[in-house]
MDAnalysis code that builds the backbone (N, CA, C; Angstrom):
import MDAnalysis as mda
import numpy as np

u = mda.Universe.empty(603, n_residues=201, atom_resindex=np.repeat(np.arange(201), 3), trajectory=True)
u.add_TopologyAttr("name", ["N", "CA", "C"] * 201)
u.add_TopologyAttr("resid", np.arange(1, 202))
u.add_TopologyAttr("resname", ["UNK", "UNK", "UNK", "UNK", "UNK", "UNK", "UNK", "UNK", "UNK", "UNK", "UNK", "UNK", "UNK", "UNK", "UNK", "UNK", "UNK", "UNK", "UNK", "UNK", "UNK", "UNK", "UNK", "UNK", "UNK", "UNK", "UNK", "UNK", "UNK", "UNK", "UNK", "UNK", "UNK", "UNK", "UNK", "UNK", "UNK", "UNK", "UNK", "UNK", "UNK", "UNK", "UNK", "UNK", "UNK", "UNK", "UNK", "UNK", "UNK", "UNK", "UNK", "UNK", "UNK", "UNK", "UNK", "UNK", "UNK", "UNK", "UNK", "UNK", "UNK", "UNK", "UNK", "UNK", "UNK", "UNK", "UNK", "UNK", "UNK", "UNK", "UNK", "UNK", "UNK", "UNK", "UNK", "UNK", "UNK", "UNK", "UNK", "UNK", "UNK", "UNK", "UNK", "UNK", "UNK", "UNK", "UNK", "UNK", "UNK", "UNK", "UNK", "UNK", "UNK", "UNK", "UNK", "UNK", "UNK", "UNK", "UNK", "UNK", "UNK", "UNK", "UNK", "UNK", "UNK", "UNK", "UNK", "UNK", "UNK", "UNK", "UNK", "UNK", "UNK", "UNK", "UNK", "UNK", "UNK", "UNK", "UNK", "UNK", "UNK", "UNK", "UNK", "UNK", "UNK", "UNK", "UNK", "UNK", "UNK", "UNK", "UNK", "UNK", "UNK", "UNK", "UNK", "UNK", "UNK", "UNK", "UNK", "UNK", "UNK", "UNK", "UNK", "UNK", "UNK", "UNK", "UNK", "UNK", "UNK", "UNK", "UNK", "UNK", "UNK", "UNK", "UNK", "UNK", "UNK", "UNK", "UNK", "UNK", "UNK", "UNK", "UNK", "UNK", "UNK", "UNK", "UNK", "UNK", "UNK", "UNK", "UNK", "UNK", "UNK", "UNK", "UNK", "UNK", "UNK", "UNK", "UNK", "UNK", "UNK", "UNK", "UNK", "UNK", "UNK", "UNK", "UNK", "UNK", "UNK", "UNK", "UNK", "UNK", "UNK", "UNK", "UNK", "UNK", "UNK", "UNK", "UNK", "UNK", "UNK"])
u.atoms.positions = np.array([
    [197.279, 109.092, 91.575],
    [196.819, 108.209, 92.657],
    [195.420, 107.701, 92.331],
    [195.735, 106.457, 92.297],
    [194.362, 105.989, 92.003],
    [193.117, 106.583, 92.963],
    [191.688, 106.925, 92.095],
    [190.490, 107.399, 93.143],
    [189.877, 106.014, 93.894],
    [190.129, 106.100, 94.950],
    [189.175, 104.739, 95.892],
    [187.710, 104.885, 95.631],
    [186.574, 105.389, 95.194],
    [185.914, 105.165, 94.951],
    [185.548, 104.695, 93.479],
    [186.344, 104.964, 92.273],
    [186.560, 104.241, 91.428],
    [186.787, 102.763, 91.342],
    [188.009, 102.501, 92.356],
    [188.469, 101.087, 92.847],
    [187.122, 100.062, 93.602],
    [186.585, 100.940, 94.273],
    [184.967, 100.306, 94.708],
    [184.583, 99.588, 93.905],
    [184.362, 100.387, 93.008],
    [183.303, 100.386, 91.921],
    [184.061, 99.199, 90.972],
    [184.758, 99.145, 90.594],
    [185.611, 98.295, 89.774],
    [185.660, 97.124, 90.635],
    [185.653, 97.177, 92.208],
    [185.064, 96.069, 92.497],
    [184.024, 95.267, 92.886],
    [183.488, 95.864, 93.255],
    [181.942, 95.704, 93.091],
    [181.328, 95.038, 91.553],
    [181.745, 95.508, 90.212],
    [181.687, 95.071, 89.247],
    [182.018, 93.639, 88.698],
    [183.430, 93.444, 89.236],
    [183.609, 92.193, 89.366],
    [183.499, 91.478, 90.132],
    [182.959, 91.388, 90.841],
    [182.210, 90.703, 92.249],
    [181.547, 89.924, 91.703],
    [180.203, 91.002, 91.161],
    [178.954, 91.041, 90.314],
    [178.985, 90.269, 89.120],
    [180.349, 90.186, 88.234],
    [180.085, 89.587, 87.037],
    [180.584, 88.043, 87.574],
    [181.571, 87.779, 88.390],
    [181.880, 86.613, 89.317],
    [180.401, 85.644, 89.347],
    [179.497, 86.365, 90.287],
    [178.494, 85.477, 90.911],
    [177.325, 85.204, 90.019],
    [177.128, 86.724, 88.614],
    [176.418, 86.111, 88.071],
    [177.086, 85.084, 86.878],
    [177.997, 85.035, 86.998],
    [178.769, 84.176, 86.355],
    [178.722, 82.316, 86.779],
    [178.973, 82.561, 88.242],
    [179.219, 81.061, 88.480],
    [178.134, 80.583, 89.546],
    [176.813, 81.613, 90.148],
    [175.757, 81.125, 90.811],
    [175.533, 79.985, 90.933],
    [174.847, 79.676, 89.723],
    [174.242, 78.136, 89.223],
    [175.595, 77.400, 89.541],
    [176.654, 77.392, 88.616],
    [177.330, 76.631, 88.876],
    [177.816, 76.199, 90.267],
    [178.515, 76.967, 91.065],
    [178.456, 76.868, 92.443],
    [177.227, 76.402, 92.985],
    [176.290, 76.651, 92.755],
    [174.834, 75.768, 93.421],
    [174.555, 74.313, 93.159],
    [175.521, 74.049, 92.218],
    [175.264, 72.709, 91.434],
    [176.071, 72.295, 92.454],
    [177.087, 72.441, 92.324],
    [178.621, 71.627, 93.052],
    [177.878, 71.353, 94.256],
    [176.777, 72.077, 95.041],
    [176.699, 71.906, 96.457],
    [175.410, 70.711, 95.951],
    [174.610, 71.148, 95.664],
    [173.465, 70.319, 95.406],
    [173.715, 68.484, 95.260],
    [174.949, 68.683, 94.650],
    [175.295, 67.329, 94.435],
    [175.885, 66.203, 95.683],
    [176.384, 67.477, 96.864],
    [177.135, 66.635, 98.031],
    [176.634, 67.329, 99.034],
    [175.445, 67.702, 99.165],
    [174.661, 67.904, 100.167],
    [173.005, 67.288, 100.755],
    [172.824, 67.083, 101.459],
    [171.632, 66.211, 101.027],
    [170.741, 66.988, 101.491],
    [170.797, 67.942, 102.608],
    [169.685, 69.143, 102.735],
    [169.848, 70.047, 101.939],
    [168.459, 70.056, 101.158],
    [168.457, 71.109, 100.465],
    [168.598, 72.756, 101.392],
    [168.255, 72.937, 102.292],
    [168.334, 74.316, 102.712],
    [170.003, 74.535, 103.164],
    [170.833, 73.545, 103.442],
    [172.647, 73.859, 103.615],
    [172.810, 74.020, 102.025],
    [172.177, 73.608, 100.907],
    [172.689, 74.055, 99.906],
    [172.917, 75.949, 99.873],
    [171.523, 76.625, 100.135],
    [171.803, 78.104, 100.109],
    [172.804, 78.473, 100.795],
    [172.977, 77.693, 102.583],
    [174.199, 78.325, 103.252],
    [175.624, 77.900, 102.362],
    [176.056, 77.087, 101.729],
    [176.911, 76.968, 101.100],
    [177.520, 78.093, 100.076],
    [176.440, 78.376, 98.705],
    [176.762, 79.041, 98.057],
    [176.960, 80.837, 98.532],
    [176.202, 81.135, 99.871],
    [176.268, 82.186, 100.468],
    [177.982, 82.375, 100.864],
    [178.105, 81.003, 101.405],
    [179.574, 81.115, 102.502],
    [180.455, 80.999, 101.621],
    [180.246, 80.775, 100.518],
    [181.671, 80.687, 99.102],
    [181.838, 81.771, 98.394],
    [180.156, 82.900, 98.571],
    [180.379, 84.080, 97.573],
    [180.737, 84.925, 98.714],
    [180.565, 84.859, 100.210],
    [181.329, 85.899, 101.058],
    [182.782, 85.778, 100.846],
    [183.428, 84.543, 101.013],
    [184.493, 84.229, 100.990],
    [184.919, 84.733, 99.564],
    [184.361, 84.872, 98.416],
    [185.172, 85.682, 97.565],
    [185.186, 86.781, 97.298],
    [184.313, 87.326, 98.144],
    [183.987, 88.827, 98.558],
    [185.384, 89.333, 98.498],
    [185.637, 88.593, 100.275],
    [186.392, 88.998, 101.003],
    [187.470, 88.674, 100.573],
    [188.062, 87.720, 99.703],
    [189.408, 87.238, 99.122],
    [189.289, 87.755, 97.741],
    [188.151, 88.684, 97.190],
    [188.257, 89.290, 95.680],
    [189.714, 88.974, 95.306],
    [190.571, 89.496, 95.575],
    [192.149, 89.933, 95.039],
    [192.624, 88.521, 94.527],
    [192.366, 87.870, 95.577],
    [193.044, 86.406, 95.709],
    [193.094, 85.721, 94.347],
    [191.445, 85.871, 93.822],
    [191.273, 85.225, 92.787],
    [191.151, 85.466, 91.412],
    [192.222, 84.158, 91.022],
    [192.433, 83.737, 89.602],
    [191.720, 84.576, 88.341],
    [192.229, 84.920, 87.480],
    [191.549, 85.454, 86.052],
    [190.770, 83.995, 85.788],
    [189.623, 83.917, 85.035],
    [189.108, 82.972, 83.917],
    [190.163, 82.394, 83.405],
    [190.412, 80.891, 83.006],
    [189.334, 80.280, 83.731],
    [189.655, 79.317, 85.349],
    [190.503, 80.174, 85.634],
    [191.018, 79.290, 87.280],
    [189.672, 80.113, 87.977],
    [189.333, 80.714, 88.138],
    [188.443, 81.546, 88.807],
    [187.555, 80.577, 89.093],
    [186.559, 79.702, 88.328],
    [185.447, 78.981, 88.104],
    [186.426, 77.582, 89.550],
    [187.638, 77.215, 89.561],
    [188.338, 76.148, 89.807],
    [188.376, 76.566, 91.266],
    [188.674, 77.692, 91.682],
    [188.742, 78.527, 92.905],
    [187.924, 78.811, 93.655],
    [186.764, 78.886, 92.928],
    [185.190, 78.927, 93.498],
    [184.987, 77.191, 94.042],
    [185.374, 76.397, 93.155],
    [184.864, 75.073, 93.533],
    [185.672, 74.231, 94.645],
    [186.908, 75.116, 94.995],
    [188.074, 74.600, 95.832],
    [187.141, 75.499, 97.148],
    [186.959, 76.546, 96.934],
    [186.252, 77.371, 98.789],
    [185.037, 76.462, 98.924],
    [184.036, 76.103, 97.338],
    [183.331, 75.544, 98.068],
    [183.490, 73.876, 99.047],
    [184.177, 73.414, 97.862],
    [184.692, 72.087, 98.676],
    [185.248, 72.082, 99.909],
    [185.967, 72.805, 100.807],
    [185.927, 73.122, 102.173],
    [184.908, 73.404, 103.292],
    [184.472, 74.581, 102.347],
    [182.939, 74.779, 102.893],
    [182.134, 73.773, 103.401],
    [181.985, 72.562, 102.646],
    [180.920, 71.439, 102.288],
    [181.336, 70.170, 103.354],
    [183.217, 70.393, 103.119],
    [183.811, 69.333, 104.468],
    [183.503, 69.779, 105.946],
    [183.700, 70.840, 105.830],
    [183.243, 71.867, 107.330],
    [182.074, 71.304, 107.258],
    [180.914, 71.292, 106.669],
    [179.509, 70.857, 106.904],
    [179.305, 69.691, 107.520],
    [180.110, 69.065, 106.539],
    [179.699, 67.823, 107.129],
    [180.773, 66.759, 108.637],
    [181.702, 67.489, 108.800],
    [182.385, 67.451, 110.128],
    [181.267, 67.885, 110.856],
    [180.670, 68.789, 110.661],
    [179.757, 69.533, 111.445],
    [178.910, 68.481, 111.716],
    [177.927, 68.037, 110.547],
    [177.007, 67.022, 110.761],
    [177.368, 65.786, 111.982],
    [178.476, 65.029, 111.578],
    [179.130, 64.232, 111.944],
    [179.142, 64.259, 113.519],
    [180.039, 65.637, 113.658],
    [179.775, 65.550, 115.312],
    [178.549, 66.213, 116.256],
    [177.720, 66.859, 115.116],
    [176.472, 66.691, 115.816],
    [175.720, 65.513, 116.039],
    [175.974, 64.622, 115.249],
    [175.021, 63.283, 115.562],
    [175.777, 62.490, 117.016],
    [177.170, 62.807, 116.637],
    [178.013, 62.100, 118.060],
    [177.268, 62.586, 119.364],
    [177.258, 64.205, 119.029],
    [177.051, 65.037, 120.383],
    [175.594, 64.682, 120.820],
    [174.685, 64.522, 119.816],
    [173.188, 63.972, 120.276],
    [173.299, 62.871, 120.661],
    [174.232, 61.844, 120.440],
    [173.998, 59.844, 120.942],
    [174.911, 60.579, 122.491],
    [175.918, 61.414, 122.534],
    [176.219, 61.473, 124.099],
    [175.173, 62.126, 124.940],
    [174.467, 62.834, 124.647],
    [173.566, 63.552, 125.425],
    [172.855, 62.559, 125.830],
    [172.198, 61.647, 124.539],
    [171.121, 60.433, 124.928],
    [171.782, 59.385, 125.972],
    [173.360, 59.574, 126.021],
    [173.394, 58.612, 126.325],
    [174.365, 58.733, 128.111],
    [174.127, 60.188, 128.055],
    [174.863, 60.886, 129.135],
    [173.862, 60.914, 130.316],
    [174.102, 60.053, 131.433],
    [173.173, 60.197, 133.081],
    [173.954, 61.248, 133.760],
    [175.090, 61.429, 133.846],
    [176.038, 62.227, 134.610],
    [175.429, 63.648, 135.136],
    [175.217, 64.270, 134.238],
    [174.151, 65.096, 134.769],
    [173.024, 65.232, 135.532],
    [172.224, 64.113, 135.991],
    [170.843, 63.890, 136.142],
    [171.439, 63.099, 136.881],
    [172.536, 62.776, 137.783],
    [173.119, 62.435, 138.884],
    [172.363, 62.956, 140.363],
    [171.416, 62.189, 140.755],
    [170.576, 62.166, 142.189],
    [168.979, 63.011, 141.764],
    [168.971, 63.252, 140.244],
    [167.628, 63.812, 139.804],
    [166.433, 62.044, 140.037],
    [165.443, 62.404, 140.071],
    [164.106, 61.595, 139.794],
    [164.361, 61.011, 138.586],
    [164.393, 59.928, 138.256],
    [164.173, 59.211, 136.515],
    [163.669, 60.007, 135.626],
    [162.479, 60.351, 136.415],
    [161.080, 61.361, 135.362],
    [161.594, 62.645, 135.045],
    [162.325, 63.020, 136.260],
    [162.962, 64.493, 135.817],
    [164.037, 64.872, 134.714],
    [165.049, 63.651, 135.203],
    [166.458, 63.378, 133.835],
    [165.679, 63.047, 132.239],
    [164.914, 61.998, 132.453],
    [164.247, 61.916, 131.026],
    [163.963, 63.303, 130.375],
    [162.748, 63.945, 131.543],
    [162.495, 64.994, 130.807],
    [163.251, 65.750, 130.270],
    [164.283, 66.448, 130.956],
    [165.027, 67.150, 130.464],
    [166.097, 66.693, 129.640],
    [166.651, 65.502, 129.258],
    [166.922, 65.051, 128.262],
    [166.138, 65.151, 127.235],
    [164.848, 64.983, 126.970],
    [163.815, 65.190, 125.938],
    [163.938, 66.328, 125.350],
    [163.965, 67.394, 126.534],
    [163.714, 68.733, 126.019],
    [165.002, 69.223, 125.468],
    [166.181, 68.985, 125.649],
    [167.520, 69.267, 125.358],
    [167.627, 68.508, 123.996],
    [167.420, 67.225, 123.949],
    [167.309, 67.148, 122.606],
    [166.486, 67.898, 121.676],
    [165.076, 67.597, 122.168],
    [164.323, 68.327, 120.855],
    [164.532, 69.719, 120.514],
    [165.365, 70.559, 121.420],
    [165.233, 71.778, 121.102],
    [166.521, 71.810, 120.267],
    [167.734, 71.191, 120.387],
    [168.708, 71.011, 119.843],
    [168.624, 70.982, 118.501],
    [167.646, 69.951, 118.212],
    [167.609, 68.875, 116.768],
    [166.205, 70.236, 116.060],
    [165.550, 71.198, 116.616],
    [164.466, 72.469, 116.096],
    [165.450, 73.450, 115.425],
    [167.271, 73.886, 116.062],
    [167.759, 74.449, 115.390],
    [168.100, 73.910, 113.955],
    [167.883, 75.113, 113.204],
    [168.655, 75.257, 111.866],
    [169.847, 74.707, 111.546],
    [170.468, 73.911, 110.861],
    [171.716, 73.345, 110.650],
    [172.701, 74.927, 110.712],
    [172.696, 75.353, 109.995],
    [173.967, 76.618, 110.764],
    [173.929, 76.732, 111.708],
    [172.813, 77.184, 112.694],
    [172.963, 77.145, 114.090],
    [173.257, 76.197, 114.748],
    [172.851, 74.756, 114.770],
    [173.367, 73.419, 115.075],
    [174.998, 73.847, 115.280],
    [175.736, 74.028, 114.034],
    [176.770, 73.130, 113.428],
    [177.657, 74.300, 114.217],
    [177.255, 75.996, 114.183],
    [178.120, 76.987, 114.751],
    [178.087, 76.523, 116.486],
    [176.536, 76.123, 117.379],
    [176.394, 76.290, 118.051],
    [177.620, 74.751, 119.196],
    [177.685, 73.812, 118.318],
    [178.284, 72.876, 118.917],
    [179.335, 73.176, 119.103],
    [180.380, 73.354, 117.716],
    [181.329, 74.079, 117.668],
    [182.205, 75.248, 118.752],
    [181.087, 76.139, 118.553],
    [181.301, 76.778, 119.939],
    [181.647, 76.387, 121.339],
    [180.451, 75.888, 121.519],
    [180.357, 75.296, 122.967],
    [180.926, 73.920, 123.751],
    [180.631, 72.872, 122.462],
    [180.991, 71.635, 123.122],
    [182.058, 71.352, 122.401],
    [182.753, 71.844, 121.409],
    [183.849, 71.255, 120.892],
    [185.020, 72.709, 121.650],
    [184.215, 73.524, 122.273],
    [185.176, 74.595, 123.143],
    [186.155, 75.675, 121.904],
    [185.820, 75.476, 120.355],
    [186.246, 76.090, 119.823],
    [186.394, 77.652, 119.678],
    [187.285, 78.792, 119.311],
    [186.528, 80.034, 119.370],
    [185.620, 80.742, 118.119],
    [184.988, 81.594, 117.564],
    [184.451, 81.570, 116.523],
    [185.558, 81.740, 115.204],
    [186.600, 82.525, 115.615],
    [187.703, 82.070, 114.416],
    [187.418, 80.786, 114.001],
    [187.834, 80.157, 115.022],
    [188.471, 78.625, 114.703],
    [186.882, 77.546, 114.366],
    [185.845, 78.368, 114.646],
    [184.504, 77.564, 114.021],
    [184.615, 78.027, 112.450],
    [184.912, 79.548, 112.564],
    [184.558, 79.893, 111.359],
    [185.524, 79.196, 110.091],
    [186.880, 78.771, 110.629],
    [187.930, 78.106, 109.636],
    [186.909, 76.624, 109.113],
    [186.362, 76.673, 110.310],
    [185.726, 75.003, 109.451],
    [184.430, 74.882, 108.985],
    [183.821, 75.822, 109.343],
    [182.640, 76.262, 108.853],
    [182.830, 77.364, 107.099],
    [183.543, 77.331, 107.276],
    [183.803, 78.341, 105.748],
    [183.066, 79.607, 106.285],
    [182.681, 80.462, 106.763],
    [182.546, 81.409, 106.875],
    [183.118, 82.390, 107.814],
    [182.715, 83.500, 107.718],
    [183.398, 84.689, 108.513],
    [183.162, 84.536, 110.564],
    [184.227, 85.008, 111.062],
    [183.946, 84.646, 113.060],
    [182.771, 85.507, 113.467],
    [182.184, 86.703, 112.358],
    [180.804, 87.622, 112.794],
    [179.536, 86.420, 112.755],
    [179.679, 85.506, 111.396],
    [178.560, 84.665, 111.019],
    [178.895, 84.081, 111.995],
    [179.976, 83.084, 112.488],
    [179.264, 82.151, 113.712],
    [179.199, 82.782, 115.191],
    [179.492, 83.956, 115.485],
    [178.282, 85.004, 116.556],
    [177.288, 84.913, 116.590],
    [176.552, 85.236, 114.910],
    [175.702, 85.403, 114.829],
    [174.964, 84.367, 115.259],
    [175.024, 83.264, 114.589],
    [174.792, 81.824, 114.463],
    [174.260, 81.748, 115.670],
    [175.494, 81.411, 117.016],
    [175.666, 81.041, 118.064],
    [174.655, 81.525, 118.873],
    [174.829, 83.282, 118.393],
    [173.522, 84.017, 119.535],
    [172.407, 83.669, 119.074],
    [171.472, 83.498, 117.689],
    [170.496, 82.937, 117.850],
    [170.325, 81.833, 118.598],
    [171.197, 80.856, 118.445],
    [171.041, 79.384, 118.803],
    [170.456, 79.379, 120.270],
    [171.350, 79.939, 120.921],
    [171.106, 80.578, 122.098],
    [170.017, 80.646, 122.807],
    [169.535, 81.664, 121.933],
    [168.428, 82.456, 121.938],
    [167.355, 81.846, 121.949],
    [167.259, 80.515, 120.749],
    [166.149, 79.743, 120.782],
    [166.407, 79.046, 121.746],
    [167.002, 78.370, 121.956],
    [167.370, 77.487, 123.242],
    [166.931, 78.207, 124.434],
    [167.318, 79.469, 125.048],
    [166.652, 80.338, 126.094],
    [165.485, 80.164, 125.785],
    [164.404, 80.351, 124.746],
    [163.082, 80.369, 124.746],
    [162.778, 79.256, 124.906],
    [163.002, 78.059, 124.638],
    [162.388, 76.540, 124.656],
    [162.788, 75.905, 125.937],
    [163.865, 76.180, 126.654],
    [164.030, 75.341, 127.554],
    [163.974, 76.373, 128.909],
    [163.822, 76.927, 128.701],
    [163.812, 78.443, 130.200],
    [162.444, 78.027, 130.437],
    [162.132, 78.794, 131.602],
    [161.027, 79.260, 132.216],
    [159.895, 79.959, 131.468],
    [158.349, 79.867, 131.394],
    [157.681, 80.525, 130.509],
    [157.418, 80.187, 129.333],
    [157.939, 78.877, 128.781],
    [157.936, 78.866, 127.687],
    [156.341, 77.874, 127.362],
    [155.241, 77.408, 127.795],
    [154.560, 77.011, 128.265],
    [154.259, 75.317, 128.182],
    [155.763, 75.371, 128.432],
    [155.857, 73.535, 128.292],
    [155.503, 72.935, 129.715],
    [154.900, 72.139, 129.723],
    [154.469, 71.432, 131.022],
    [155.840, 70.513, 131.051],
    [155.985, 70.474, 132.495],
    [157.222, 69.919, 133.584],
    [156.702, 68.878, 134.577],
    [157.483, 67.982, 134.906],
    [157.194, 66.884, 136.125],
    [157.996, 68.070, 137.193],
    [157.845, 66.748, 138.715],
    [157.752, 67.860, 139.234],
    [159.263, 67.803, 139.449],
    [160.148, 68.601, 140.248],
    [161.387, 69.240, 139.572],
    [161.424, 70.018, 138.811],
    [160.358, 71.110, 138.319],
    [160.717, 72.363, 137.149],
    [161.463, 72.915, 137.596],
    [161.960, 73.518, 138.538],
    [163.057, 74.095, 139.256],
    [164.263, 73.588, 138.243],
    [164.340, 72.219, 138.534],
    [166.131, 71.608, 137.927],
    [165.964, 71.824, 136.755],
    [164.250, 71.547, 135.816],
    [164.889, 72.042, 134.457],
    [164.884, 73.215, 133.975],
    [164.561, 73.872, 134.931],
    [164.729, 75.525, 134.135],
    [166.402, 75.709, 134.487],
    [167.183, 75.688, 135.587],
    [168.043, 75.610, 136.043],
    [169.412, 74.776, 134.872],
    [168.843, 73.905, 134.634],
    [170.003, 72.752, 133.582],
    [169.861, 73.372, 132.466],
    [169.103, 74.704, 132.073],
    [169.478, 75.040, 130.677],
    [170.643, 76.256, 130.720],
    [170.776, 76.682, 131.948],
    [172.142, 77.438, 131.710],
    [173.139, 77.119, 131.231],
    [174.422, 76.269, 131.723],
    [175.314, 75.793, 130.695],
    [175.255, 75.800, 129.519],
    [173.984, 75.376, 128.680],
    [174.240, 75.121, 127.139],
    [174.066, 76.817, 126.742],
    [173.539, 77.205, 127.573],
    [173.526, 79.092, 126.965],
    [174.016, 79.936, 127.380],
    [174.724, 79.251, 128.358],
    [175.769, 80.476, 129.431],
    [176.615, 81.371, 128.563],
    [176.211, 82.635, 129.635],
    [177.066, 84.032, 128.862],
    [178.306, 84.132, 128.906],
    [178.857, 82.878, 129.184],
    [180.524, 83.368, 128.838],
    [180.790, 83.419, 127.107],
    [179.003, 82.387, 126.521],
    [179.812, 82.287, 125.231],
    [178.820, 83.604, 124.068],
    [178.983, 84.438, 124.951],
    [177.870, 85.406, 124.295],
    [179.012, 85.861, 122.723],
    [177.969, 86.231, 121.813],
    [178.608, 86.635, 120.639],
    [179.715, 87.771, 120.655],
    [181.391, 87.404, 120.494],
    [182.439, 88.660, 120.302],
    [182.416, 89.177, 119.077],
    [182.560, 90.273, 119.361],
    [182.777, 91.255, 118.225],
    [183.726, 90.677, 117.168],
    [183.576, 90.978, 115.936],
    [184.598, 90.333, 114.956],
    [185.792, 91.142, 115.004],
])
């Protein structure tokens, strides 16, 4: 019977000779169809989890190198779907009164201001998990299928996002308010409401 800690180890090894194998290369592939440089790192991260976790899956040399460039190319479409309907979701916000239905002019602006800018301060992973989540009503499985990564990473994602969002648009945060601070401390619940708190993977 084979020893499982042998089997570890044997994989772990090839994990190891995998990534230092195709790093660069995989970094290239992204570099080339990404235009932020910092989604380049989340890329090559979310292609070497994914072969973590699919070790078995993949190909001997030289399909291996072909297999790496097929997770990442998903990866990279997920990104940029992502992008895509984040820019949608920012022109509806800008362009959404519905909310700010019987508010003061001064008050809806504001808090449109602040909903954007705090939006557009997250990190593109957090962006791209956090929309996903919430406004496209997806669950983190089904973010994580298009996001290329695992349903723990877009938890994770999500609860920071959250998180910053609670700090920037809540109460305390020492942003000066017209008057109505009441409605905008109040209008940041929905986008952070705890129904969508991070599930366990």
């Amino acid at each position: 019977m084979p020893d499982p800690a042998d089997a570890h180890c044997q994989r772990e090894r090839r994990f190891r000779a995998l990534y230092q194998e195709y790093y660069r290369p995989v970094q290239a592939y992204a570099v080339r169809r990404m235009e932020a440089r910092a989604d380049v790192a989340d890329v090559v991260a979310d292609v070497f989890t994914a072969a973590w976790r699919r070790l078995d899956d993949i190909p001997p040399p030289p399909d291996d190198r072909l297999w790496l460039y097929g997770v990442a190319r998903r990866v990279i479409a997920g990104k940029h779907r992502g992008t895509r309907r984040l820019r949608s979701l920012l022109a509806r916000l800008e362009a959404n009164h519905d909310a700010s239905a019987g508010q003061p002019q001064e008050t809806a602006n504001f808090l449109n201001d602040r909903l954007l800018q705090a939006v557009r301060r997250l990190g593109a992973a957090e962006r791209e998990a956090l929309q996903l989540v919430l406004w496209e009503q997806l669950s983190h499985a089904e973010a994580a299928e298009i996001l290329g990564c695992s349903a723990n990473a877009v938890a994770i994602r999500v609860h920071r996002a959250k998180a910053k969002l609670r700090d920037t648009l809540g109460p305390g945060n020492g942003a000066a308010s017209p008057a109505g601070s009441d409605h905008a401390a109040g209008d940041s619940g929905p986008v952070c409401s705890d129904r969508y708190s991070p599930k366990g993977s």
